[in-house]
C-alpha positions in Angstrom: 98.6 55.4 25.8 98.0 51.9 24.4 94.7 50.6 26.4 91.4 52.0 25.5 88.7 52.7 27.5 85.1 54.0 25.9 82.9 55.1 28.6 78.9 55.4 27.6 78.1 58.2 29.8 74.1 58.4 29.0 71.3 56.2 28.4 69.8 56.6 24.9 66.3 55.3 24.2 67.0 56.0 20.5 70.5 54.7 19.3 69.9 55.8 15.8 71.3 59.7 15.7 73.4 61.2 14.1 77.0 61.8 15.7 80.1 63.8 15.5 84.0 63.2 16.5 86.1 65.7 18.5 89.2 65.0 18.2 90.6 66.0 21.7 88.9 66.9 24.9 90.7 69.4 26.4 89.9 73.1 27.2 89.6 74.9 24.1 87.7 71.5 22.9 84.9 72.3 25.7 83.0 74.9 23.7 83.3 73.0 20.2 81.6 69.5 22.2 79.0 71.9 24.3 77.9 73.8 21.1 77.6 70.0 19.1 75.0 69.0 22.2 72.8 72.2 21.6 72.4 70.9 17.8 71.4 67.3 19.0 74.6 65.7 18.0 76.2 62.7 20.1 79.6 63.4 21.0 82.6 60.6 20.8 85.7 62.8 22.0 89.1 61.1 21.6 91.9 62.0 24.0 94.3 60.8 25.9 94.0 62.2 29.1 91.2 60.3 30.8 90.5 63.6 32.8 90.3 65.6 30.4 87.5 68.3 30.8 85.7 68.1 27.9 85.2 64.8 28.8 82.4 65.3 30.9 80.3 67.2 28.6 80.4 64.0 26.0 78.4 60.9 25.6 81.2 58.6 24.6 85.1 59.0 25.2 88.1 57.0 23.9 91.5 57.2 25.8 93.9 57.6 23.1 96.6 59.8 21.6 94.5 62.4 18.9 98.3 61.0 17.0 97.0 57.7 17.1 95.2 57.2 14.0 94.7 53.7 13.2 94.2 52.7 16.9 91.5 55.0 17.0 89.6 53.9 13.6 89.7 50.2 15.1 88.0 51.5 18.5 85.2 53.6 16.2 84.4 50.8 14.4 82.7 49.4 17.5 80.7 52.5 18.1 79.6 52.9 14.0 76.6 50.5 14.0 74.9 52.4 16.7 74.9 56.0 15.4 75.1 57.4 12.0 78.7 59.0 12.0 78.4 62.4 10.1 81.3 64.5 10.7 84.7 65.2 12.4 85.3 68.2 14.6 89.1 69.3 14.7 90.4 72.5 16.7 94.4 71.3 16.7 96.5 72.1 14.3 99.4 69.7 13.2 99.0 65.4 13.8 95.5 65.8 14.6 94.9 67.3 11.2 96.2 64.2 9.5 94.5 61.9 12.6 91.1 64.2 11.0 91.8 63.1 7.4 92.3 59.1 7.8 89.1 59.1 10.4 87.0 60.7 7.2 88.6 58.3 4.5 87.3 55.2 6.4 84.1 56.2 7.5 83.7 57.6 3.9 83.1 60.9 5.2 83.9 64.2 3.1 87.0 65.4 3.9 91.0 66.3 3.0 92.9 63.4 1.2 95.4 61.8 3.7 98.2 62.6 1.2 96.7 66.4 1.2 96.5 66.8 4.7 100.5 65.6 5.1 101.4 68.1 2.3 100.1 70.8 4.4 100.9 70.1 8.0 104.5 70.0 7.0 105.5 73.2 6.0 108.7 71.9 4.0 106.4 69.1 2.0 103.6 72.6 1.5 106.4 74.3 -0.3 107.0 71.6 -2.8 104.0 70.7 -3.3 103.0 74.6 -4.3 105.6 75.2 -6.3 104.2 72.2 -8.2 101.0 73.1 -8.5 101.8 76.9 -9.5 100.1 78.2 -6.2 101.5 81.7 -5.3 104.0 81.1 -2.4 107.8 82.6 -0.5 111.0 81.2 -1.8 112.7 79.0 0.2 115.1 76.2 1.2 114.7 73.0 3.0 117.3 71.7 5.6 117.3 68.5 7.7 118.6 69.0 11.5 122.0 67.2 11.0 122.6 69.4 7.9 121.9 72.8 9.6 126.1 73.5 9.8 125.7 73.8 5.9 123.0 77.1 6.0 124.6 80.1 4.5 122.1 82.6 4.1 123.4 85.3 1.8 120.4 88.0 2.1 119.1 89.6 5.0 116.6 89.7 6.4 115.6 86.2 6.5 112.9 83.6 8.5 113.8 80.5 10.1 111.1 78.3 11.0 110.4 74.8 12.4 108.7 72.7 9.6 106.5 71.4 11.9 105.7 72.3 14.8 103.1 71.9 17.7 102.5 75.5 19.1 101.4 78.4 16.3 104.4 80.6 15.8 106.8 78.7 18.0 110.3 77.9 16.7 109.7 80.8 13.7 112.5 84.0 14.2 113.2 86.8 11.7 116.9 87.2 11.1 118.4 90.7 10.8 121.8 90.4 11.4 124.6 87.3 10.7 125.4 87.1 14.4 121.6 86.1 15.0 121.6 83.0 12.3 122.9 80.5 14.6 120.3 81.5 17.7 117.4 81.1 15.1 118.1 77.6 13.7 119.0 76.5 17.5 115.3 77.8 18.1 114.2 76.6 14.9 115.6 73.1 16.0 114.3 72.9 19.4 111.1 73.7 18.1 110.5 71.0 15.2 109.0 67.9 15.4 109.9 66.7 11.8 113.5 67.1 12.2 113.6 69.7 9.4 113.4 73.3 9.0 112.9 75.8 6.6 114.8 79.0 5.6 112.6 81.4 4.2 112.7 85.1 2.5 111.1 87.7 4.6 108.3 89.7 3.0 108.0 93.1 4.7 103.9 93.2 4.2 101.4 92.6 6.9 100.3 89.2 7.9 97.0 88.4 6.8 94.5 85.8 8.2 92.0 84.7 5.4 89.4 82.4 7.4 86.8 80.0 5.2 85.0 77.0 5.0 85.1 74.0 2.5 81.9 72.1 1.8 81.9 70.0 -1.4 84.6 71.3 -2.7 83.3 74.6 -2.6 84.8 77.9 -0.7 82.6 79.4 2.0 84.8 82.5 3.0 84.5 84.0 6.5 86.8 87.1 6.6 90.1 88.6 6.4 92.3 89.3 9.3 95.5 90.8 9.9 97.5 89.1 12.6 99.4 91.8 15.3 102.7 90.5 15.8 105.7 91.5 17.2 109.1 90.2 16.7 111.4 90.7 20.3 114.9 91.6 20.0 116.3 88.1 19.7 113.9 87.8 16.2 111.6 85.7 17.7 108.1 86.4 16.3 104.8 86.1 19.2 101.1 86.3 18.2 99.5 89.7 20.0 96.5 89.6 18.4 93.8 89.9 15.3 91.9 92.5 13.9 89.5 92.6 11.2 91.1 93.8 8.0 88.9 96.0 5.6 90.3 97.4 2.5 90.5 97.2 -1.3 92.9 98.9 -2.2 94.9 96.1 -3.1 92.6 93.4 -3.8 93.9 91.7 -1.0 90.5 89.9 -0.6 90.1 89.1 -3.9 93.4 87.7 -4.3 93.5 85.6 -0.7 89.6 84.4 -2.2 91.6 83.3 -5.6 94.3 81.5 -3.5 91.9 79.6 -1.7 90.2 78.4 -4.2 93.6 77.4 -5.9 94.5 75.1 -2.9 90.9 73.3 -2.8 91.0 72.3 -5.8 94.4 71.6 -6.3 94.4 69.8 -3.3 91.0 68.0 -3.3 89.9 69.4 -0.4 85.7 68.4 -0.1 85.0 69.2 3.6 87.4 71.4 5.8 87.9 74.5 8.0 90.2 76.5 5.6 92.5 79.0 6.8 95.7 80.5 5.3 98.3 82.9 6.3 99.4 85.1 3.3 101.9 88.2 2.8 102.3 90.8 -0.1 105.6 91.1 -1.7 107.0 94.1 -3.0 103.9 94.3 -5.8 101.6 93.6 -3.3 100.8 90.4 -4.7 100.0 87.8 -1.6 102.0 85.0 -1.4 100.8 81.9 0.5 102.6 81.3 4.2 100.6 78.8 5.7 97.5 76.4 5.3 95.5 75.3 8.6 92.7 72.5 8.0 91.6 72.9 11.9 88.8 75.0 13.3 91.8 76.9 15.3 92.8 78.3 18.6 93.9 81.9 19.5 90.7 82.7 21.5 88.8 83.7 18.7 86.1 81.4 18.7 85.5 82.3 22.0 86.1 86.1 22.0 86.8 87.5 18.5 84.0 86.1 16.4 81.1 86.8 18.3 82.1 90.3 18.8 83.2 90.9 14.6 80.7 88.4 12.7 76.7 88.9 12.9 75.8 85.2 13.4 76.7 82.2 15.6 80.5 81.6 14.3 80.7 78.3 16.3 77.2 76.7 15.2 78.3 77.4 11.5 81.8 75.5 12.1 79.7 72.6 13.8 77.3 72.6 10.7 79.7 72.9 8.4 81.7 69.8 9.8 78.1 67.6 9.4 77.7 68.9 6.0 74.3 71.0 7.4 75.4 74.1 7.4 73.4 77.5 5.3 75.7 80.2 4.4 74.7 83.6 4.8 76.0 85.2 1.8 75.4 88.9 2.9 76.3 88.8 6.7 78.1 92.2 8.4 81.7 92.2 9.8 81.9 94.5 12.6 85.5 96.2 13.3 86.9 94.2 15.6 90.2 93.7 17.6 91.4 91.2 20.1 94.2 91.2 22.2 96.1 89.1 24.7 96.5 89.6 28.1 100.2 89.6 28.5 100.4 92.7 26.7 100.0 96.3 27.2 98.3 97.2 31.0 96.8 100.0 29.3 93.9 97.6 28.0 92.6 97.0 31.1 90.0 99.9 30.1 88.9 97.4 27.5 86.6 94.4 28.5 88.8 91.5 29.3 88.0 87.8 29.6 91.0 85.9 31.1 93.6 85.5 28.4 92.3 88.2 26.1 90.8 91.5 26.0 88.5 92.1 22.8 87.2 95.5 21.2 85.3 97.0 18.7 84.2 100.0 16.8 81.3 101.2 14.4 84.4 102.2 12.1 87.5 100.8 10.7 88.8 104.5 11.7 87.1 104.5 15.1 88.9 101.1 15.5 92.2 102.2 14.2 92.2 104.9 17.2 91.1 102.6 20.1 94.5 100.4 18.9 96.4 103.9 18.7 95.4 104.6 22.1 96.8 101.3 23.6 99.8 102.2 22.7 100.9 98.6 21.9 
């Protein structure tokens, strides 16, 4: 979309406040910008749908691709002398990360280095850049779309994964058998938006969610989660759900913690949502799978963390992103699962809202049986 439009939608006595930018207006971007208006924040969203629904809930909107960096740093610039620009709100993973990095570099805001954030949105420019910087990670190999005829993997089983990609866990299949190779780079393919993809060993560990905060440079960790995913007969892998992961018998949190830290610093990270996807190998040491720099999707702002964490999730992401945010060091995790609809019918005894059904238990045990019981 190359015109912009910003649209003033109230009339403020007192220009000088503070204010926040969303970066997309769209559905899941509705309770980030309605939970920024409770804390007295003015909202600029950026999108480029002009009916966009969060639009409505915002005081100033700006017509443009969330892609479309520099356009959108000009069209700020007009807005900066009237409020006090303290923070960027991100919920989409990919572009919009990297759309989140140049928006904090010119407003001098605290942030992820530009170069950082394009390391990490592209998985195939992550790898390299971990193996450089000795950061626990899979083995792999890199191949550009025109040079897939070339891929002979040798062991078994094996993942095949866009390097970039738009939807979580789209394009990514888990190889078992020669016959399914060419299916899962054709998938792999039609999935990328980099024009590379990745071949990757296959760790037979759970997947493992560790959810934090950075705030001047510092890690503010949330909790661990272990993802519930299923992989249909074709390889493909699809997200089923999350639940709360609690356990020490291998350190897991400690070591997920350690690698956290590792990629802050490493990286330069001084003001970021900080999530990373991890698996244990053999010796159940984790090894890092992926790094998100977005508050993310999946439903669990809306139904997971309310239910599993003892304060406002949501308020604490918003705080965080101004740079205001207390952290609770001793807060409770309750056991907690959430699933999505398109799953098992036999969840319909759990409470359901829409897309997702979400329970919980006084007990990691008590949880353990509800899941047994859905038979999943």
């Amino acid at each position: 979309m190359n015109s912009f439009k910003v649209k003033r939608f109230m009339n403020f006595k007192n220009l000088n406040k503070f204010a926040v930018i969303c970066v997309a207006a769209g559905k899941s971007q509705i309770p980030v910008i309605i939970k920024a208006k409770s804390l007295g924040l003015i909202v600029i969203a950026i999108d480029q749908n002009k009916y966009a629904p969060g639009f409505k809930y915002v005081d100033f909107k700006i017509c443009l691709s969330t892609y479309n960096a520099e356009t959108i740093i000009k069209e700020l610039d007009k807005l900066k002398n009237q409020f006090k620009l303290i923070g960027v709100l991100n919920r989409s993973s990919g572009p919009p990360v990297i759309t989140t990095a140049k928006i904090c570099k010119h407003f001098k805001l605290p942030g992820v280095p530009v170069l950082s954030a394009k390391k990490l949105v592209n998985k195939d420019k992550m790898r390299i850049a971990l193996d450089k910087k000795n950061i626990p990670s899979i083995k792999y190999r890199i191949y550009n779309v025109d040079k897939c005829n070339s891929i002979n993997i040798v062991k078994l089983p094996a993942v095949i994964k866009p390097a970039l990609s738009l939807v979580g866990k789209s394009g990514i299949s888990v190889v078992f058998s020669k016959n399914k190779i060419q299916s899962s780079i054709k998938y792999a393919i039609k999935n990328t938006i980099n024009k590379k993809i990745l071949v990757e060993e296959f760790l037979k560990g759970p997947d493992l969610s560790f959810v934090s905060f950075v705030n001047n440079g510092q890690l503010f960790p949330i909790c661990l989660l272990e993802e519930i995913n299923i992989i249909d007969k074709n390889g493909n892998i699809s997200g089923k759900g999350f639940k709360t992961y609690e356990s020490n018998i291998n350190n897991w949190s400690q070591q997920a913690n350690n690698i956290a830290k590792k990629i802050i610093s490493k990286f330069n990270i001084k003001r970021s949502p900080l999530s990373i996807s991890l698996r244990p190998d053999s010796k159940n040491n984790l090894k890092l799978i992926e790094v998100h720099l977005d508050m993310g999707g999946d439903s669990l702002i809306e139904g997971f963390y309310p239910k599993a964490l003892s304060f406002d999730y949501l308020k604490f992401a918003v705080e965080m992103a101004t740079g205001n945010a207390k952290y609770k060091t001793n807060f409770k995790i309750k056991p907690t699962a959430i699933y999505y609809k398109t799953f098992s019918k036999r969840l319909k005894k759990f409470k359901t809202d829409g897309k997702y059904k979400v329970f919980t238990a006084s007990t990691k045990r008590m949880l353990e049986k509800k899941i047994l019981k859905v038979n999943v």
